[in-house]
C-alpha positions, 0 to 999 in steps of 0.5 A: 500500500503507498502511503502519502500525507496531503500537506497544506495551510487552512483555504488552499484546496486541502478538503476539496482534494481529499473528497476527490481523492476518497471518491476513487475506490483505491484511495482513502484519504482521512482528515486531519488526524492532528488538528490541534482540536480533535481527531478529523476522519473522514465521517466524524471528529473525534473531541474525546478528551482521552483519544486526543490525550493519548493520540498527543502522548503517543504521536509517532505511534499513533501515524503508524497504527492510522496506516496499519488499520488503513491497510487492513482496508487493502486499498492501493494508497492511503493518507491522510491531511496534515496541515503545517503547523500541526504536530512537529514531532511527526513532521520530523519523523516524516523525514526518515520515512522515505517510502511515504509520499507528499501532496503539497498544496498551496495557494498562489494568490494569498489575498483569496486564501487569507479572506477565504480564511477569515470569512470561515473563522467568522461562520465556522462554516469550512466547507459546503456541497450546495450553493446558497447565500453563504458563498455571496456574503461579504465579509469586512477586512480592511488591508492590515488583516490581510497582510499579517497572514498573507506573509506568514502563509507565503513564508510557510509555503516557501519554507515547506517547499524547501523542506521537500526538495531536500528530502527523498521521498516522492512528492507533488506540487498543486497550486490550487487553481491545479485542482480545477484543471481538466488533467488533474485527476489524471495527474494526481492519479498517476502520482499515487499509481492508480488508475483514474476512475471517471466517477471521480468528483470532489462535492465541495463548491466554492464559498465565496466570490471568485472574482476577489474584489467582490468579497469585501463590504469595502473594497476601495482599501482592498483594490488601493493597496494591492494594486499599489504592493503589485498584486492587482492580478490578485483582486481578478477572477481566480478560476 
């Protein structure tokens, strides 16, 4: 069984790729087995104090009986979603298993990944399969709660990057817009060594304006100080 971890930040595809991911029959991608919160699969979360205590005493242990019931399964590849930041001892350990593969996602355009994140935080409302007036509500942010989060982002990105290119183990770059792509299930199927299946389909849709500007009760600060930092083509259509 090929085991692979999906690494990303909070508002950068990480959920929409592990529904399309769980949606072939070879796959199984759980969720965030270290958010700091609760112990995220793929159809509850887990909040018991006692599972979250001994997940947190016992990490390294705790990744390799995930993949040992994971394989029990006897699906072709399994994984599970990781977000930087979660959990430092198992990122470490990650570097001395060169047999597990990583799906690292990241999101270009900051100024989309930040207000997505805050518009979330606001609602607790991370995800969604039907469309309703959520995904046309506005939220308030002016520059300076975008900037802090949209450097630390970009530097997280960077530095993960850096971190994979210096390690063995196979890996894959997807930019969010990548997901989107005609070829990407044929892209991301030949990764992981499986056969594309043309029931292949993420439920998520997208919970907010995909032209940026949009997004904002007032945008005129929004629009004045990307384009003045040089990032109008952030304030456009995405996809």
């Amino acid at each position: 069984m090929k085991r692979f971890v999906v690494l990303g930040l909070p508002r950068s595809g990480t959920t929409y790729l592990v529904k399309l991911l769980n949606s072939h029959s070879q796959v199984f991608c759980s969720g965030e087995q270290f958010n700091p919160h609760a112990i995220v699969h793929t159809d509850h979360t887990d909040q018991d104090y006692t599972a979250f205590l001994n997940r947190d005493k016992a990490p390294l242990a705790f990744v390799d009986h995930f993949f040992a019931q994971a394989a029990k399964t006897r699906v072709a590849c399994a994984g599970f979603k990781f977000m930087i930041g979660h959990n430092i001892d198992v990122l470490k350990q990650f570097e001395h298993d060169p047999d597990l593969v990583f799906i690292h996602l990241w999101r270009e355009n900051k100024l989309a990944q930040i207000s997505s994140l805050l518009k979330a935080r606001d609602s607790l409302k991370w995800a969604q399969t039907k469309h309703d007036p959520h995904i046309n509500a506005k939220i308030r942010a002016k520059p300076k709660d975008i900037s802090e989060k949209m450097h630390e982002y970009a530097t997280y990105d960077h530095l993960i990057a850096l971190w994979l290119q210096n390690l063995p183990n196979q890996n894959i770059s997807v930019e969010y817009k990548d997901l989107f792509q005609p070829h990407f299930i044929a892209r991301i199927c030949g990764f992981l060594g499986v056969a594309p299946e043309k029931t292949m389909k993420s439920p998520l849709v997208k919970q907010s304006d995909n032209k940026i500007a949009n997004r904002f009760v007032h945008p005129e600060p929004i629009l004045y100080y990307f384009t003045q930092i040089g990032k109008a083509h952030w304030l456009t259509e995405e996809l």
